[in-house]
C-alpha positions as semicolon CSV with decimal commas, in nm:
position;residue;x (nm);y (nm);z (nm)
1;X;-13,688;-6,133;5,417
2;X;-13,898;-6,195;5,742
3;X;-13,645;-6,096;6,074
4;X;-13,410;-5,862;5,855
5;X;-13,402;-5,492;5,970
6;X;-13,190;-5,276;5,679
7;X;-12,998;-4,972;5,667
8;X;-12,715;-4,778;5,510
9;X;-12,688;-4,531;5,818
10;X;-12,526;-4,537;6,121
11;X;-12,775;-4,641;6,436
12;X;-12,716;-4,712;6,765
13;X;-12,861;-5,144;6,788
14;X;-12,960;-5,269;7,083
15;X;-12,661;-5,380;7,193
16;X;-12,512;-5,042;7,205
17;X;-12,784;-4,942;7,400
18;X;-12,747;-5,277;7,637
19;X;-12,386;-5,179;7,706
20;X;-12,477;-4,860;7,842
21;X;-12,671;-5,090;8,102
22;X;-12,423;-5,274;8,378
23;X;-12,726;-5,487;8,476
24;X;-12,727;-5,669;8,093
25;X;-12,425;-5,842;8,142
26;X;-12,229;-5,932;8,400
27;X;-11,899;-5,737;8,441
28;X;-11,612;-5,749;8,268
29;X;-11,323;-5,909;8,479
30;X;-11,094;-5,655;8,395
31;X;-11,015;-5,326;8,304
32;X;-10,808;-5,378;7,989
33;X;-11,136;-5,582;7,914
34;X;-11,379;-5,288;7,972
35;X;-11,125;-5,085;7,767
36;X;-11,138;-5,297;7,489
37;X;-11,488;-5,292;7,451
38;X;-11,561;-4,920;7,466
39;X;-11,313;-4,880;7,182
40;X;-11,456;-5,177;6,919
41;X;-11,819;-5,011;7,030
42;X;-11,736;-4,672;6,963
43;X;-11,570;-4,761;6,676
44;X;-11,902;-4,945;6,528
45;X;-12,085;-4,625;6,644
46;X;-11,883;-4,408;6,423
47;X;-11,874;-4,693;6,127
48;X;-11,873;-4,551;5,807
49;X;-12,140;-4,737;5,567
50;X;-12,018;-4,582;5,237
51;X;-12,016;-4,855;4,973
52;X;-12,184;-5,098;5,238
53;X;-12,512;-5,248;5,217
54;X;-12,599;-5,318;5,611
55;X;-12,853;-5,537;5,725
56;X;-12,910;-5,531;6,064
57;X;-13,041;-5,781;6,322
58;X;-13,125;-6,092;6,101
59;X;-13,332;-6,350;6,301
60;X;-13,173;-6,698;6,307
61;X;-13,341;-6,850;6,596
62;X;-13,617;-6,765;6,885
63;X;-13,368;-6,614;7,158
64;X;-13,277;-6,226;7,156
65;X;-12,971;-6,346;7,096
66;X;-12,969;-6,556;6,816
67;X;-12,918;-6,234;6,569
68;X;-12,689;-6,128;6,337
69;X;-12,566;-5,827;6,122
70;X;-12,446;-5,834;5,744
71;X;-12,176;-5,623;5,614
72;X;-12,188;-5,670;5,215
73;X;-12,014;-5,480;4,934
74;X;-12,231;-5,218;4,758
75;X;-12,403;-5,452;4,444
76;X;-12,209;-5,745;4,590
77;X;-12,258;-6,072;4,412
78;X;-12,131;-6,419;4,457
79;X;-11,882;-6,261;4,742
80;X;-11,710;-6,473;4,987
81;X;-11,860;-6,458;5,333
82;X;-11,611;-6,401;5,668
83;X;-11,830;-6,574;5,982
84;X;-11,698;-6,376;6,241
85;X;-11,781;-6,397;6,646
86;X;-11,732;-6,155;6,907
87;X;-11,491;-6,246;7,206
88;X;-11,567;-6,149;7,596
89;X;-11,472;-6,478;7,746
90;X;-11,838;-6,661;7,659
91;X;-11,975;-6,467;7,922
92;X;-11,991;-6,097;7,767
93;X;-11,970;-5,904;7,400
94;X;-12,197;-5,808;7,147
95;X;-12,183;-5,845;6,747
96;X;-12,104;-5,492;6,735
97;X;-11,737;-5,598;6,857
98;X;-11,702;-5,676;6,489
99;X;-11,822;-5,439;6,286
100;X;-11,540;-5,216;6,222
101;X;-11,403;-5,449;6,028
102;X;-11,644;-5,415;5,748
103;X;-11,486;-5,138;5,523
104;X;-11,168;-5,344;5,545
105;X;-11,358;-5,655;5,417
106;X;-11,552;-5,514;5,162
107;X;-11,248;-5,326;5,014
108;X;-11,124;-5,725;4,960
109;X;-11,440;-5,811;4,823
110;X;-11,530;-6,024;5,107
111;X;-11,942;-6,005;5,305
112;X;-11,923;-5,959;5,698
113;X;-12,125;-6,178;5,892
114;X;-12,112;-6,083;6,255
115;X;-12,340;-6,316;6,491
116;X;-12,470;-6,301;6,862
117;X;-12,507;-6,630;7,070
118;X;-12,630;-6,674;7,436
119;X;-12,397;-6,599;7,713
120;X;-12,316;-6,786;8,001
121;X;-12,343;-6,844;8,305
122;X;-12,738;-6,800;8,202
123;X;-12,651;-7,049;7,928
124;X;-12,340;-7,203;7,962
125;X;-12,139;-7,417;7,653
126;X;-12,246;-7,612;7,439
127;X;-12,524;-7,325;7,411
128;X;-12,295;-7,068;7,236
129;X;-12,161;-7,329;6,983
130;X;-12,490;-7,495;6,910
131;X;-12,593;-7,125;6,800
132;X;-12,276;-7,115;6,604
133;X;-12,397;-7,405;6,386
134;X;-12,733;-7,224;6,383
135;X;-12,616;-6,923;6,265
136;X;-12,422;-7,049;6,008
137;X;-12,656;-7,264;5,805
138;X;-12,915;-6,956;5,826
139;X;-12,603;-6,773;5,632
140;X;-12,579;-7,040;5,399
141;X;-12,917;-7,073;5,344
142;X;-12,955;-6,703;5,280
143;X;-12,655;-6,582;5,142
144;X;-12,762;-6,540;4,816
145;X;-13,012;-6,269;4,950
146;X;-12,660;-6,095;5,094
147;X;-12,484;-6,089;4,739
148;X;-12,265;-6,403;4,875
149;X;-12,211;-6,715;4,731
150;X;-12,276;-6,996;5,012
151;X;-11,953;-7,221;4,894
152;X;-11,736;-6,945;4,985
153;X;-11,772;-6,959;5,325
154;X;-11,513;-6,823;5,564
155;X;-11,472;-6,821;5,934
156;X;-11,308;-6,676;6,200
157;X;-11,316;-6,486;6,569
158;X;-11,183;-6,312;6,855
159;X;-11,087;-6,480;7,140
160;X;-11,426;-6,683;7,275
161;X;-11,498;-6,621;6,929
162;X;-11,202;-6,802;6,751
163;X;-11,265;-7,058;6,989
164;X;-11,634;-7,114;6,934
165;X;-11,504;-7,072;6,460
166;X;-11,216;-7,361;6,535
167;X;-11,457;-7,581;6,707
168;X;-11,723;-7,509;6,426
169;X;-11,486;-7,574;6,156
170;X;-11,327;-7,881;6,290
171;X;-11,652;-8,069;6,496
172;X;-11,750;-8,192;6,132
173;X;-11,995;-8,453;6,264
174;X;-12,167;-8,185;6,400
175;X;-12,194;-8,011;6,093
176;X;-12,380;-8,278;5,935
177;X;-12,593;-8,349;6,188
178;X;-12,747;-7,976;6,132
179;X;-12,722;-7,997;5,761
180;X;-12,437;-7,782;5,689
181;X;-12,223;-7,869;5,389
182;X;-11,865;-7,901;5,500
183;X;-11,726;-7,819;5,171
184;X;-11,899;-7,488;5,209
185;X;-11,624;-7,375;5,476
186;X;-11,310;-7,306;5,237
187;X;-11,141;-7,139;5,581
188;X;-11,087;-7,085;5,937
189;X;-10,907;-6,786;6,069
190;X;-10,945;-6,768;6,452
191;X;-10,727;-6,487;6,656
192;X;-10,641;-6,542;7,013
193;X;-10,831;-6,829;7,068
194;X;-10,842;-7,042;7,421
195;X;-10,784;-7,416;7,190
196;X;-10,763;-7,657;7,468
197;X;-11,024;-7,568;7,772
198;X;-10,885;-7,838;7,970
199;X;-10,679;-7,731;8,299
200;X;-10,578;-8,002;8,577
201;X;-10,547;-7,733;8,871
202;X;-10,752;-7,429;8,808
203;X;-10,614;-7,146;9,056
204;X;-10,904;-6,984;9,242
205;X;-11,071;-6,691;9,133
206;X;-10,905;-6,730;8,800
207;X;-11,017;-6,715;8,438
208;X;-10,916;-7,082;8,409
209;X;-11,099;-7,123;8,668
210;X;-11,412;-6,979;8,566
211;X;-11,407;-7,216;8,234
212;X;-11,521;-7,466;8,479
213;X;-11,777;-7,302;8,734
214;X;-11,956;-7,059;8,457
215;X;-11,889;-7,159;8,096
216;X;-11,931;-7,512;8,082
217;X;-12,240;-7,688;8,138
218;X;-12,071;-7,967;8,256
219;X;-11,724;-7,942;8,315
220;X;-11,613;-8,326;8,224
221;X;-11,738;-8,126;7,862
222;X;-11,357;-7,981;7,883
223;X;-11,245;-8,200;7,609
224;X;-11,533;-8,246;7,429
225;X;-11,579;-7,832;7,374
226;X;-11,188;-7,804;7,276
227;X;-11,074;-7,805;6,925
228;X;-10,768;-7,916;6,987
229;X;-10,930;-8,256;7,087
230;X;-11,091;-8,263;6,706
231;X;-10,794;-8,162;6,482
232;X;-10,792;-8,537;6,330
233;X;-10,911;-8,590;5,993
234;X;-10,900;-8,193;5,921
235;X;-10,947;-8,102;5,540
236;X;-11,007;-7,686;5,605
237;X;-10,702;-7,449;5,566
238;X;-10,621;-7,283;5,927
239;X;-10,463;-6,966;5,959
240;X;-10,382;-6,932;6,369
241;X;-10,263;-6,626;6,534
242;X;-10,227;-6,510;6,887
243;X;-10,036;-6,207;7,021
244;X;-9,671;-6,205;7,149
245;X;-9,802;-6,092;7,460
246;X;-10,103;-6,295;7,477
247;X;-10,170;-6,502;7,803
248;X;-9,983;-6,843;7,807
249;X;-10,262;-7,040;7,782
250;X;-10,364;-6,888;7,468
251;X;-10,018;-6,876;7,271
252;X;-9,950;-7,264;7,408
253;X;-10,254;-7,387;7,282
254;X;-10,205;-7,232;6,947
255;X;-9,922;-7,367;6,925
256;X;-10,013;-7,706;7,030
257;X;-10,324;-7,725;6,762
258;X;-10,087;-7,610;6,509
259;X;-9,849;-7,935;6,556
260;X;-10,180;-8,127;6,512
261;X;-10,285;-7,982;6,238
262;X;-9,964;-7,974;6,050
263;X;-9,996;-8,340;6,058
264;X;-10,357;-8,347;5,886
265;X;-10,469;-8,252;5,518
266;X;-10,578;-7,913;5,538
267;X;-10,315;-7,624;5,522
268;X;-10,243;-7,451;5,834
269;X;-10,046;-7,144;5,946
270;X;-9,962;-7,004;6,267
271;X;-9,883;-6,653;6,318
272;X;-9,756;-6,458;6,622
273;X;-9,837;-6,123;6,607
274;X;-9,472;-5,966;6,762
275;X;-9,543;-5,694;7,007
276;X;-9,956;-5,726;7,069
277;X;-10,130;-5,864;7,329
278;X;-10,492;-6,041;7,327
279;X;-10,696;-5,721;7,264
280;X;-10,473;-5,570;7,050
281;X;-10,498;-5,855;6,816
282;X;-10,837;-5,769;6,735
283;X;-10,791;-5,362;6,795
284;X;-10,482;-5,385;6,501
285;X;-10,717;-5,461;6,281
286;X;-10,856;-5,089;6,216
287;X;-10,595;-5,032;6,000
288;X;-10,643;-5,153;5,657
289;X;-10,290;-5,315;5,627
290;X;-10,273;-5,471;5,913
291;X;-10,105;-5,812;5,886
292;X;-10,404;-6,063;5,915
293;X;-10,592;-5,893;5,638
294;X;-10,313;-5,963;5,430
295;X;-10,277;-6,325;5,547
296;X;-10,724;-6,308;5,431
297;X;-10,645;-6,178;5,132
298;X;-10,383;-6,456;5,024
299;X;-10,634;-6,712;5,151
300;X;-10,929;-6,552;4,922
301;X;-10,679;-6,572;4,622
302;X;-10,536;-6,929;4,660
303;X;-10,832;-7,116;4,847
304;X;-11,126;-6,932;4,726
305;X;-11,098;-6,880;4,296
């Protein structure tokens, strides 16, 4: 397939290469942030690819960005598909944030998707979602090539990136206006995710803050880019979790969107993970038996037969 790079080895991509660079992105606000990412990177550095069939930088649109890597089980066919986006606060993050969770996945039987989309401030929301949508009808439309079966589609993120899956899964007019079949999504699975961008008083110099004078394009878009404001009429089963020790904003609106949709048709969970905060949500899933892979693997038996 035109735009597909493959291989079963280890390689450092581009965006390894870009992090090395502190003029690619901006940097990262903190330092448990810059932690965070040196550990998922060097943990996709030192993936292993037994029993994986990698394809690497698949072409879904004309920006760098608008890339992603597949993560299938060896002679996989028909196999469920996990969407999954990378975190950094819209701003930052690379694909490869997700990788290490491929072995995991392909040990329940289930193909890794792991997309880029642009950044802001250089291109500030609804950019990132709109590539969302991209990237997930080019799955669909090729996911047969991938061994997966394009009705068993999954989703779910880190942090920007459960944001930018919950918005996906729940903006369903949007998903018909690009041609996306909504009965394709079977699932939505978002960890830590920011559900309601709206804030009255932003503090200065904040990360609330920042929502309004980098991420958004316009910031009257606070509703309209929240999926909390779109949880009416929801048919897709939502597993939510957030940290113990996540920020406030992210455990309230968690818990907020899960009163809403509790009230709708879709089954819906929400999960606190005791004892993690919002990086370690994503970091505790290196090990195999970590709670939300066990929360995937009920979903995959009772959602997805």
């Amino acid at each position: 397939m035109p735009g597909i790079s493959s291989s079963n080895e280890v390689c450092m991509s581009d965006e390894d290469r870009a992090l090395m660079d502190p003029d690619h992105q901006m940097r990262l606000p903190f330092s448990e942030a810059e932690d965070y990412a040196r550990q998922v990177m060097r943990w996709s550095r030192e993936l292993p690819t037994e029993g994986l069939d990698v394809q690497r930088d698949v072409m879904y649109g004309p920006h760098r960005l608008h890339r992603y890597d597949v993560f299938s089980p060896r002679s996989a066919r028909n196999a469920p598909v996990l969407v999954f986006w990378h975190g950094g606060g819209w701003t930052n993050g690379y694909r490869s944030y997700v990788s290490f969770m491929a072995p995991h996945l392909a040990r329940l039987g289930c193909v890794l998707v792991a997309p880029s989309y642009r950044l802001a401030p250089t291109d500030k929301l609804p950019a990132g979602y709109e590539d969302s949508l991209a990237a997930l009808r080019h799955v669909i439309e090729h996911a047969r090539s991938y061994g997966a079966d394009p009705q068993r589609i999954l989703l779910g993120g880190h942090s920007a990136g459960a944001h930018l899956a919950a918005l996906v899964a729940l903006r369903r007019v949007d998903l018909r206006r690009v041609g996306i079949p909504a009965d394709a999504i079977r699932a939505c699975l978002p960890i830590s995710g920011i559900m309601d961008l709206h804030h009255p008083q932003p503090p200065a110099q904040s990360l609330e803050e920042r929502v309004y004078s980098m991420v958004l394009g316009d910031p009257r878009d606070d509703a309209l880019m929240s999926p909390l404001c779109w949880a009416a009429g929801n048919t897709i089963p939502f597993c939510l979790s957030y940290g113990e020790f996540d920020s406030a904003r992210v455990r309230i609106s968690n818990q907020r969107l899960a009163v809403l949709l509790a009230h709708q048709l879709g089954k819906s969970t929400v999960f606190a993970e005791p004892g993690l905060g919002h990086f370690a949500t994503h970091t505790a899933l290196q090990q195999p038996d970590a709670p939300w892979y066990l929360r995937l693997a009920r979903l995959l038996q009772e959602e997805l037969q």
